[in-house]
C-alpha positions in Angstrom: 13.6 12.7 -24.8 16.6 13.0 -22.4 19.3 10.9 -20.3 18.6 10.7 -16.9 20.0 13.0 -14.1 20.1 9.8 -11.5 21.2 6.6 -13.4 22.2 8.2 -16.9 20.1 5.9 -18.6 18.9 7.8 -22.6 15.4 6.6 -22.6 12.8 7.7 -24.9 10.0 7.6 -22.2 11.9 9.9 -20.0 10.2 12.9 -19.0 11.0 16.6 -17.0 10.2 17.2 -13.4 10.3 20.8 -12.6 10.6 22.0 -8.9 8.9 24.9 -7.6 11.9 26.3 -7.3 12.1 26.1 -11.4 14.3 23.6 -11.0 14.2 21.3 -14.0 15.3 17.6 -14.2 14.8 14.5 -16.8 14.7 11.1 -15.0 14.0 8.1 -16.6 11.4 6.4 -14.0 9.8 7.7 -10.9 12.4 5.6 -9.1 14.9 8.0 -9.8 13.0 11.1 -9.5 11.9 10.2 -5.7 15.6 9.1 -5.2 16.9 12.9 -6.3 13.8 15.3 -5.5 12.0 13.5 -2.6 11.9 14.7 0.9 13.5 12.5 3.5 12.3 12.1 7.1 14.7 13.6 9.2 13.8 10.8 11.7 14.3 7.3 10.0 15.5 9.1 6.7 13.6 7.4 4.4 11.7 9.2 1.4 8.5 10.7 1.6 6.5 9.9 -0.9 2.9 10.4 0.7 1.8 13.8 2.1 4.5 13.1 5.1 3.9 15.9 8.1 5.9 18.7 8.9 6.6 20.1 11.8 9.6 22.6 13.3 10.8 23.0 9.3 11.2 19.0 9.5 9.7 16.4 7.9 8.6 13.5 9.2 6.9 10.5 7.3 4.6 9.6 9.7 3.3 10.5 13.0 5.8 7.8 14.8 8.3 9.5 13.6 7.3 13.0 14.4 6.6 12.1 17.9 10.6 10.0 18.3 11.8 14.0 16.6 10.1 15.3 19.5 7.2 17.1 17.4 3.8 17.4 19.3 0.1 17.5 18.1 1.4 15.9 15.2 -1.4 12.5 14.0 -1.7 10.4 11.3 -5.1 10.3 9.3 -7.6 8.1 10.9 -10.4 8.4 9.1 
């Protein structure tokens, strides 16, 4: 279908990821689509791949990390 944005690899199992911004990529493996299009926590900067938490226009990836970014109220499912 495509070569891949990340790695370059031409595979025939890639596939298109479309933003909501209408941007449109082809990756090859979700590997390299998180590596591109995934949020990062702007506290330990790691991707978010879960629902993450957002506070302030930051992301966080969990509610440790919210709270060391100085975000309040902020808690991780417990239920």
């Amino acid at each position: 279908m495509g070569i891949c944005v990340s790695c370059g690899n031409d595979y025939d199992k890639s596939f298109e990821l479309i933003l909501a911004s209408g941007e449109r990529f082809v990756f090859d493996s979700f590997e390299c689509a998180i590596r591109l299009a995934a949020v990062e926590c702007s506290e330990c900067h790691c991707k978010i791949i879960g629902h993450g938490m957002e506070s302030g226009g930051l992301y966080y990836c969990c509610a440790h990390c919210a709270k060391l970014g100085g975000a309040k109220g902020l808690k991780d499912r417990t239920n």
